[in-house]
KOLLUM-435570 format. One record per residue: x, y, z of N, C-alpha, C in turn. Coordinates in steps of 0.1 Angstrom, whole numbers. Layout:
<sites>
n.x;n.y;n.z;ca.x;ca.y;ca.z;c.x;c.y;c.z
X;Y;Z;X;Y;Z;X;Y;Z
...
</sites>
This chain:
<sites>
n.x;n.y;n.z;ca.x;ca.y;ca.z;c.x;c.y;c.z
273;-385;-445;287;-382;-447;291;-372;-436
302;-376;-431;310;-366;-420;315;-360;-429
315;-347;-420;328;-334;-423;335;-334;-413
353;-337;-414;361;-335;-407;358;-316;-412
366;-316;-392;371;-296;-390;377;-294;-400
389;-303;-405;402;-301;-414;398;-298;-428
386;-302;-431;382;-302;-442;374;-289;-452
371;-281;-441;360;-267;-447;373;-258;-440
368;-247;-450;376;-235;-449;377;-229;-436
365;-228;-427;363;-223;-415;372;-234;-400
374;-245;-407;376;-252;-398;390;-251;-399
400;-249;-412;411;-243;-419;418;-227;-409
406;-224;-409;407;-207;-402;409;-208;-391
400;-219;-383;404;-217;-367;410;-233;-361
420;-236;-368;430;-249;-365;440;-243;-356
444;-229;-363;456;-221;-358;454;-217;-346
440;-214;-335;436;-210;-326;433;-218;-318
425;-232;-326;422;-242;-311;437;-252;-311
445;-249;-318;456;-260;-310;467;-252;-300
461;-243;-297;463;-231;-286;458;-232;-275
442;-240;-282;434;-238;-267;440;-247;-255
434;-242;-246;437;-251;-227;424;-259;-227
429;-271;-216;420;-278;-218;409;-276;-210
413;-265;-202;400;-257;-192;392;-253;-201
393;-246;-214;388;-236;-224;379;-250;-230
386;-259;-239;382;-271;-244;369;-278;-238
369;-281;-222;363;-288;-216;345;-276;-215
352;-263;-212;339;-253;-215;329;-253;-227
338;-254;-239;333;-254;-251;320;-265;-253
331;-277;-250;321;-289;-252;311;-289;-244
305;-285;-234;297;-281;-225;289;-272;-226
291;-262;-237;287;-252;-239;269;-253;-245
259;-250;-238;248;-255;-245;237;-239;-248
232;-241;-256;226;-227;-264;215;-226;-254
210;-212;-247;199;-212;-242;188;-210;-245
178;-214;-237;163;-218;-247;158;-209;-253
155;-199;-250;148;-185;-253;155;-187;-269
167;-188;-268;171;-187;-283;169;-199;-292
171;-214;-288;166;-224;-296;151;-221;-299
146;-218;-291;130;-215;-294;129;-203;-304
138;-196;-305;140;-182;-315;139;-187;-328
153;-200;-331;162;-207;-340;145;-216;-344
136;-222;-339;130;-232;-345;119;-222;-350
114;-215;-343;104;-203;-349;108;-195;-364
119;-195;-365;120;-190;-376;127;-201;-385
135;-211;-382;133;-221;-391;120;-230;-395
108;-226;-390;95;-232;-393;88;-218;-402
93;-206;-401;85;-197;-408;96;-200;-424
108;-207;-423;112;-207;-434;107;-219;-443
102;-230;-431;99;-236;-441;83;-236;-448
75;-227;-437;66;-223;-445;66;-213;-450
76;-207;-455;77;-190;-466;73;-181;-461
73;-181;-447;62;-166;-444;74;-159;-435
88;-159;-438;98;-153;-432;97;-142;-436
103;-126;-426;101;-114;-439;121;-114;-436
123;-103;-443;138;-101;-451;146;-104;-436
140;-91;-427;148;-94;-412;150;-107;-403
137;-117;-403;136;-127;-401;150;-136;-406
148;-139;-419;157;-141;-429;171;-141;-426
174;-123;-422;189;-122;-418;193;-128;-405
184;-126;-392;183;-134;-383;186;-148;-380
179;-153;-387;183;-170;-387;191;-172;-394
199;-165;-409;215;-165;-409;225;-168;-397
224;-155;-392;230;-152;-386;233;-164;-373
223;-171;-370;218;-179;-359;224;-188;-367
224;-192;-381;230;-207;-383;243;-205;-386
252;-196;-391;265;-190;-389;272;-192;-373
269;-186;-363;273;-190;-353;275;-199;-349
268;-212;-350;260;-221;-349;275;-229;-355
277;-228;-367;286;-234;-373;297;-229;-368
303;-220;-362;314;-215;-358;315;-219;-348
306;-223;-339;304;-232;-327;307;-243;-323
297;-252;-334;304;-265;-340;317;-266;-342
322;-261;-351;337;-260;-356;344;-260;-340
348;-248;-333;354;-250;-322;347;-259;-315
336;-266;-313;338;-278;-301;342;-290;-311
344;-291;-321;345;-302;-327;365;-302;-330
368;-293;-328;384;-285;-326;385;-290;-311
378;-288;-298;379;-288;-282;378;-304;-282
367;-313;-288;366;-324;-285;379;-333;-292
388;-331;-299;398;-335;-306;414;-331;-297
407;-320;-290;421;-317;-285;422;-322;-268
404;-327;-264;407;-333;-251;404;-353;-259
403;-354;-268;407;-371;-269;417;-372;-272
429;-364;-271;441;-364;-278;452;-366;-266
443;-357;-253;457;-357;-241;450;-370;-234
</sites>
């Protein structure tokens, strides 16, 4: 199942800001790729979660890493809509 942006509250929140965006901004976004040190951060502690041995900080960490993550998403998936559009 897809999730349109239009559809989650976050995607609701930042509608008002990417149909703002330039398509220089847009074309960044989509381009935008996470660096390794930190995917390697993101898989290390998504593997301590799935074996239970995260401690509380761990925990908050990889929140915080899949929050962004989504907030991310959301604006390139806002960028990629606004450069199939022109």
């Amino acid at each position: 199942m897809t999730i349109s942006p239009e559809s989650t509250a976050l995607g609701r929140l930042l509608r008002p800001m990417s149909q703002r965006m330039s398509r220089e901004l847009a074309r960044e976004l989509v381009s935008l790729k996470v660096e390794e040190d930190t995917q390697q951060r993101y898989e290390y502690l998504a593997s301590g979660r799935r074996e239970g041995t995260l401690t509380a900080d761990e925990e908050a960490e990889l929140q915080d890493l899949v929050q962004v993550n989504s907030v991310l998403s959301m604006l390139k998936a806002e960028a990629r809509l606004l450069l199939a559009a022109a």
